[in-house]
N, C-alpha and C positions, 0 to 999 in steps of 0.2 A: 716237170717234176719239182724244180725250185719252187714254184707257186704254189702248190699244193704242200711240200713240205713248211713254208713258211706260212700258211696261213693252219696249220694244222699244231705246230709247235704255239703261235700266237692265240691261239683259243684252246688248246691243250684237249685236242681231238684227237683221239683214239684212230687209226687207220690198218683199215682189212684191205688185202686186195685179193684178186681172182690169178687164176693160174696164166691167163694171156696180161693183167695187168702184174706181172708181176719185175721191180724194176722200178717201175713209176714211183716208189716211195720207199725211202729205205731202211730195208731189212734190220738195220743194228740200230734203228732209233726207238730209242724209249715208248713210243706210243704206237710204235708197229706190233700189229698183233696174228699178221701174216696173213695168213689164205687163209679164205673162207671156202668154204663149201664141201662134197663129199670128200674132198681128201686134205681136208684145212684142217687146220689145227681146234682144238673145242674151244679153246678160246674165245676165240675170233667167232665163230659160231653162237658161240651164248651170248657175245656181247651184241652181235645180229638180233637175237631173241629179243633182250631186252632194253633193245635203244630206243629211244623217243625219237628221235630225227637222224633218219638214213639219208646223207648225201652222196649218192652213186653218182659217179662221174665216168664217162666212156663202156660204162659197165653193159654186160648182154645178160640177161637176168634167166638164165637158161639153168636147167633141173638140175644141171650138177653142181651149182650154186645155191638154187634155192630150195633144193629137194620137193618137199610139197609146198605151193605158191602160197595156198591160205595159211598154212603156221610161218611163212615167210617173214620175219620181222612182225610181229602179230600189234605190239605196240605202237609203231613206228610212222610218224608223217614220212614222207618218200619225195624229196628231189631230185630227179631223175635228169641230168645236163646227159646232152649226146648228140652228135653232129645231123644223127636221123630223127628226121621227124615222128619214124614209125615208132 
């Protein structure tokens, strides 16, 4: 979580995270924008819309997350880091 917080403050990256990631980055910093998905905040949702580069990290990209796949981040390159290959 230190890694992620520091390279997130050092490029002034905006960070969502999911309801199992949640923890991993912290809630009271300036550029957390909290949980995404059906029960996230709109925020964090709209910034999902309209990001140009999505870096998901340990992330499971399941419906209550991404609701419909195809409006999922509509703009957006996708790096997708996760210890499964699948």
């Amino acid at each position: 979580a230190e890694e992620l917080r520091e390279l997130a403050e050092k490029r002034k990256i905006p960070v969502t995270t999911t309801l199992m990631g949640m923890g991993g980055f912290p809630g009271n910093s300036y550029l957390s924008l909290g949980m995404l998905g059906m029960h996230g905040t709109r925020y964090a949702n709209y910034a999902i819309g309209e990001c140009d580069l999505l870096i998901a990290i340990g992330v499971r990209f399941d419906d209550r997350v991404t609701g419909k796949i195809d409006t999922f981040a509509p703009h957006a390159r996708v790096i997708h880091i996760d210890i499964d290959a699948a």
